[in-house]
N, C-alpha and C positions, 0 to 999 in steps of 0.2 A: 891718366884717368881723369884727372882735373876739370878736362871738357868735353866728357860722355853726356853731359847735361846738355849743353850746346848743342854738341854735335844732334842729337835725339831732337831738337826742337827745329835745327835747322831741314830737318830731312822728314820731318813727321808726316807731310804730305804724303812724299813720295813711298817712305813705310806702310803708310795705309792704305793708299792705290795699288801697291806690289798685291799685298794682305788680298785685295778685294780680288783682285784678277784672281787670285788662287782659287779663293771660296766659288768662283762662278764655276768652278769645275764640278761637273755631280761625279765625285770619287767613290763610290758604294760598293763596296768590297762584296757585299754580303751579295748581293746583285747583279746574276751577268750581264743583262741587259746594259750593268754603265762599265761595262770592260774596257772599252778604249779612254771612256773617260780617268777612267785609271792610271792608267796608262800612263796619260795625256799628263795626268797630274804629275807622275813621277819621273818624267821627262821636264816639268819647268819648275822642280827641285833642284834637279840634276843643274837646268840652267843657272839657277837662283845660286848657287854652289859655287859655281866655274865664276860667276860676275864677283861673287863677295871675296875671292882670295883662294881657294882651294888651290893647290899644285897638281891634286890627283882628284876625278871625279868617275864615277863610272854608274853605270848602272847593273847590277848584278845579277844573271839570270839564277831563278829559283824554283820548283814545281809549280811554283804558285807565279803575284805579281812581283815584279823585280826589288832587290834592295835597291835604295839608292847609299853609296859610300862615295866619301871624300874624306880630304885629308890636305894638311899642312904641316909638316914637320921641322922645325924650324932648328933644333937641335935635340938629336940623340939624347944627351943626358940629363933634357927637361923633362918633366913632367905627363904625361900624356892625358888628355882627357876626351872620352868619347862619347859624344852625345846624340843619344839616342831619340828619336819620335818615329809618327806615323800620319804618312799622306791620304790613308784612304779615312773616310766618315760613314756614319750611321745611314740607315735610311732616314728618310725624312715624314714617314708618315705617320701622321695622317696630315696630309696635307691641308687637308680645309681649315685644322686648328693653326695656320700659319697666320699674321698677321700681314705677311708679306712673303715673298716666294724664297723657298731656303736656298735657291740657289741664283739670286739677286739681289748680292750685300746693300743693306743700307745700315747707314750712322743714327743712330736715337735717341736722344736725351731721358732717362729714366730717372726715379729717385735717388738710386746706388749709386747710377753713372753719370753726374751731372754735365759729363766733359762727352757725353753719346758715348754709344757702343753698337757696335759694329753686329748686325743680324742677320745670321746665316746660319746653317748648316756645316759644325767643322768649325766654326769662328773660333770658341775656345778647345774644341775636343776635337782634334789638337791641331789645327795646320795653324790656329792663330800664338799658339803655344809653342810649337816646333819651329817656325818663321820668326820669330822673334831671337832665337839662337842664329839664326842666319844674318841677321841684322849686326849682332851683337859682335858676331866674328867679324863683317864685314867692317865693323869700327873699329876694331882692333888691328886689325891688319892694314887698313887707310891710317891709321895714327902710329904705327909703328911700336903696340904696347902689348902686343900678344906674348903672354909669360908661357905658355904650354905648347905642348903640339894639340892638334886635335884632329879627331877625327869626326866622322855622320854617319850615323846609319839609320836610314830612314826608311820604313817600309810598309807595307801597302795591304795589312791583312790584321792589322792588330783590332779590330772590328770585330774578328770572324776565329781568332784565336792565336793568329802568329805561327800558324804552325810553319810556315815555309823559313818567316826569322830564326825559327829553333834548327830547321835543318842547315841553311847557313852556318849560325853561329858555330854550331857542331863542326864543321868543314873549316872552317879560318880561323883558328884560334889566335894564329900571330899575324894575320891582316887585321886582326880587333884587340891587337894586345894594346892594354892600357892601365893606366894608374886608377881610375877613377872615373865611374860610369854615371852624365848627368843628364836626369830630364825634367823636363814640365810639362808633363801630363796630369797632374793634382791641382789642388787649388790652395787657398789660405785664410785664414778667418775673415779677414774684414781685410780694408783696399788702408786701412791705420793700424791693422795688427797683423803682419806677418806671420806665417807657422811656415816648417817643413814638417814635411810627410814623413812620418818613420816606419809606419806599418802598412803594408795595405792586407786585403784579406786573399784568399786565391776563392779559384770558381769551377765549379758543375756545372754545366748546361747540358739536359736533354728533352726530348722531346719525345712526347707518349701518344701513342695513338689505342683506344680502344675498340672494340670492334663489335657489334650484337650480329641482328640476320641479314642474311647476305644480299641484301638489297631495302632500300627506301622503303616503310610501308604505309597504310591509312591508319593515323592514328587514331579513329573510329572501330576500325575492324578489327585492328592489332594491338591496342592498345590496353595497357594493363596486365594481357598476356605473355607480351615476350618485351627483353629488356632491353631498354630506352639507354643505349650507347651515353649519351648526353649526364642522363638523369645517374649513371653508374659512375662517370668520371667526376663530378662532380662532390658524388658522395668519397669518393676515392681519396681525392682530391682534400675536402674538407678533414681528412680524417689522420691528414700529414701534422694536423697541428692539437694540441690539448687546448684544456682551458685555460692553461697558464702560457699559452705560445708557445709550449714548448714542442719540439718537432719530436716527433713520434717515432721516427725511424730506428730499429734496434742498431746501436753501436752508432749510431750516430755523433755522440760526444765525448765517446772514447779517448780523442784525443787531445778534445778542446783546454787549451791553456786557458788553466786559471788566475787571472790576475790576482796579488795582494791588497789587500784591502788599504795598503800605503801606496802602490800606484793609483788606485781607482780613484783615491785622492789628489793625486798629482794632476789625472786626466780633468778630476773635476773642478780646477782651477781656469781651465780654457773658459772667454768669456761666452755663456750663451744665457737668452731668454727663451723660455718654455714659451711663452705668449706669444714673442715675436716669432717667432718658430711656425707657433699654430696659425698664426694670423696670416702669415706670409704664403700657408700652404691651404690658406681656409678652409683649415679643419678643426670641428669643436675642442680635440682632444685629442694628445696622444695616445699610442698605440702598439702594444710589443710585448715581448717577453718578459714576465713578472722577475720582479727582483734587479731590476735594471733600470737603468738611465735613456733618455733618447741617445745621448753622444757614445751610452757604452753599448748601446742595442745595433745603433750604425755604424760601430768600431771595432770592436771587440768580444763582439758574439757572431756564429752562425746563424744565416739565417736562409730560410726557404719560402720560394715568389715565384705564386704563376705571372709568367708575360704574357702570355696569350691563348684563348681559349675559343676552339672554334666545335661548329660541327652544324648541320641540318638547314635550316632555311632560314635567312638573315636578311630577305630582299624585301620588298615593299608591299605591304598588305602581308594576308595570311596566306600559309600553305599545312593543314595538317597532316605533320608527318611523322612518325618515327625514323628517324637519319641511322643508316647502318654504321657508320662512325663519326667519333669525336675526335677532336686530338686538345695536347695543350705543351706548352713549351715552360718548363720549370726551370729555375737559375736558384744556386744554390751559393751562396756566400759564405768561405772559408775563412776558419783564421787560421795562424802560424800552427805546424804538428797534425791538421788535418791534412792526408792526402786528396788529392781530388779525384785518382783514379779507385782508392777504396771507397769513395765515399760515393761515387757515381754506381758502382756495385752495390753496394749499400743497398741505394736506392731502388735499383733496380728492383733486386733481390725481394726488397719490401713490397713496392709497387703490384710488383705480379701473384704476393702471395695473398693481398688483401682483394685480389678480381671473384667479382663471383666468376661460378663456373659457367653462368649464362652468356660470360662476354670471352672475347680474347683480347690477351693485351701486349701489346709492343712499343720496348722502351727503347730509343735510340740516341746513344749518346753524341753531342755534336764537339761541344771543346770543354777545355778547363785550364786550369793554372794553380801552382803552388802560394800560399802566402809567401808575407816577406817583410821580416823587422829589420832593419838596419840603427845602428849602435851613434846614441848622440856622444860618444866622445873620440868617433874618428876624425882624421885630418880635414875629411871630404863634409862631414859637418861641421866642422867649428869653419871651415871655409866659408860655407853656404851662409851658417850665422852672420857672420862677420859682414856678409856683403850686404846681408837683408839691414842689419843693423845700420852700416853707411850710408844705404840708401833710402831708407824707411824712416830714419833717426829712432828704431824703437826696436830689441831684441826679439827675435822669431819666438816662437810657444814651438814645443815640438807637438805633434800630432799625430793618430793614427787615422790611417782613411778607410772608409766602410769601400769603397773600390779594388778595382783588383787589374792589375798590369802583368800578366801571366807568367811575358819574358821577362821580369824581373829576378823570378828564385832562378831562372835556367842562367842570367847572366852570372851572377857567382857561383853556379855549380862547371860554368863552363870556364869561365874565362879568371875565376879565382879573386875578384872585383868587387867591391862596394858600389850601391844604386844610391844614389843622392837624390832628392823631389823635390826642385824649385816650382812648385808652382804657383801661378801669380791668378788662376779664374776664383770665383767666388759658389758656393753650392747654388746662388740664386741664377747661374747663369742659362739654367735648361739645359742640360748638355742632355744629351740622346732625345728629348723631348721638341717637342713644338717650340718655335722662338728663341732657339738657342740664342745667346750672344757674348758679346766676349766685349770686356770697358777697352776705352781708348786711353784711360789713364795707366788700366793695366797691361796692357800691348806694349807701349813705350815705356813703362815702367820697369819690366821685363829688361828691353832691349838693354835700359841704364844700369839692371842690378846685373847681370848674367856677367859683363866683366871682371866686378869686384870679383865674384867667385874663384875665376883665372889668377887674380894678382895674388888674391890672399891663399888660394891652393900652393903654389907657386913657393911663397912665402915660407909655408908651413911643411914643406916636403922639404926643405935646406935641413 
């Protein structure tokens, strides 16, 4: 391990040419239109696999797009560690707010990233995060200091909910048997202060459509008479939340874990500024659920967010019209002990009962996921610590993430495993938004810490 440092400097080129070729793939899961692009992406996984040292690569077929799995086993009675990501990415609109084309990486030197980062689509969420594990093997097994087996399981829908990963995983349990399940899909406070991820929250996502009269009308002739689809969801809408944020939905916090007021403490030792917070996001002031903090509002509370809200005439110049439907797409943010399949009924259930009877309304659920805490005094974290420490010179903060990784709770209800979260992006990175990018400090930084993880896992399982 002595000359993972070397090795990372001698090759950084070549690392970040691999990185770029990747990102020029438009991978959009959610999108049929990039379906071969897909494809295309988890085919030069599969290669990226076979070059770095894999024995076994394959790609997996699934209902959905394929897994891709590999594997090196180097002895039975080591250790095994399985490291999970995913090849497909966000759409990337709206594209005009691009400052460059999401799927034409370029390097750029920013405040945070003095050393450039890399802008694309996907840069850090995840192929730049997931590629970096590939790297990391790849020196391990060119330097002959690989302590584990490992395995990949890389696939192509975690965008859109995983649901093919869940059907998978359900079918192989001992083609995916392992000791200890790691990814970098998260991020960490500062590129000088290390965290791992312990919690993320799980998720609801559905989309509602409401509906007035059965056709377009003059908003002159009709209007004020019969109800404005738009003007109803809206109200609907508005009426999910109180005056204190708090979400309105009966049974909604039913199950919501309450933190002690000795951890709420612990949390609130992570370092953050409210100002630089506001500043960074240029907004007067925060904003959220009364009786809370920003870090425990994005951490450790539920929360409910329209993503998109459409309906009636949107084009250039006027059209007046009453639009016979609206729609709007809600994402709902779980913690641990909420389920997402009651809570998606919940919702529903709510939604439909607060409709006037002027409109009709339809709630379709699209995915979701369970939360997921994982415990700081397993092997698989004091591993993670250790290596962030060796390579960082400074001990990780543990953390919980206002995100949500779905196949996360399914990989310990399935396969009986601990999920470990190196992640090495920063929140300022954009990720699902315009301008994504991912540091070039943290790219190679990654590739140098992801071994220690190996030695000290290794270590710590004797």
């Amino acid at each position: 391990m002595e000359n993972i440092k070397q090795y990372v400097q001698e090759n950084k080129e070549r690392f970040l040419n691999e990185l770029i070729e990747l990102l020029k793939i438009p991978s959009v899961s959610a999108d049929s239109a990039y379906a071969q692009d897909v494809i295309d992406t988890a085919n030069a996984v599969k290669n990226s696999l076979e070059k770095a040292g894999c024995d076994v690569v394959e790609l997996c077929e699934t209902p959905g797009y394929p897994i891709v799995f590999g594997e090196k086993i180097i002895d039975p009675k080591l250790p095994t560690v399985l490291v999970y990501g995913h090849y497909d990415v966000q759409p990337a609109d709206p594209i005009e707010l691009w400052d460059s084309p999401p799927f034409e990486p370029i390097i750029k030197k920013t405040e945070l990233h003095p050393e450039g980062a890399i802008f694309a689509r996907g840069a850090c969420d995840d192929k730049g995060q997931m590629y970096m594990h590939v790297k990391a093997f790849e020196y391990m097994v060119q330097n002959n200091c690989l302590h584990c087996n490992v395995k990949f399981m890389i696939e192509g829908e975690e965008e859109v909910g995983s649901k093919s990963l869940g059907w998978f995983v359900e079918r192989n349990h001992e083609k995916l048997a392992n000791d200890v399940i790691l990814i970098s899909d998260t991020g960490m406070i500062s590129n000088t202060q290390p965290s791992i991820t312990t919690g993320l929250r799980g998720l609801s996502y559905v989309e509602v459509e409401v509906t007035g009269p059965n056709r377009d009308l003059h908003s002159g002739l009709y209007g004020g008479a019969v109800a404005n689809p738009i003007n109803v969801l809206t109200k609907m809408i508005a009426s999910l939340h109180d005056e204190n944020n708090h979400i309105t939905i009966p049974g909604f916090y039913d199950r919501v874990e309450e933190l002690s007021q000795e951890e709420r403490a612990q949390m609130a030792k992570r370092p953050f500024s409210q100002e630089a917070y506001n500043k960074a996001l240029d907004i007067a002031e925060e904003y959220g659920e009364t009786g809370y903090t920003t870090n425990e509002r994005n951490s450790i509370r539920p929360t409910l967010d329209v993503n998109g809200i459409w309906g009636g005439y949107t084009g250039e110049g006027a059209k007046t019209v009453i639009a016979s439907k609206a729609y709007a797409k809600i994402s709902m943010r779980l913690v641990p002990n909420q389920d997402w399949e009651e809570i998606t009924q919940l919702f529903q259930k709510h939604f439909e009962s607060i409709a006037p009877n002027a409109v009709k309304v339809k709630v379709t659920p699209h995915h979701g996921g369970q939360g997921y805490v994982t415990p700081i005094d397993s092997i698989g974290y004091q591993a993670a610590s250790k290596a962030y420490s060796d390579s960082f010179g400074v001990t990780p903060i543990p953390v919980r993430s206002g995100g949500s990784i779905p196949i996360v709770a399914l990989f310990e209800q399935e396969l009986k495993s601990k999920t470990i979260m190196m992640g090495f992006g920063l929140d300022s990175d954009a990720i699902h938004s315009p301008n994504e990018h991912y540091g070039v400090f943290n790219y190679l930084k990654g590739i140098e810490t992801i071994p220690l993880f190996y030695k000290y896992f290794a270590e710590l399982s004797k």
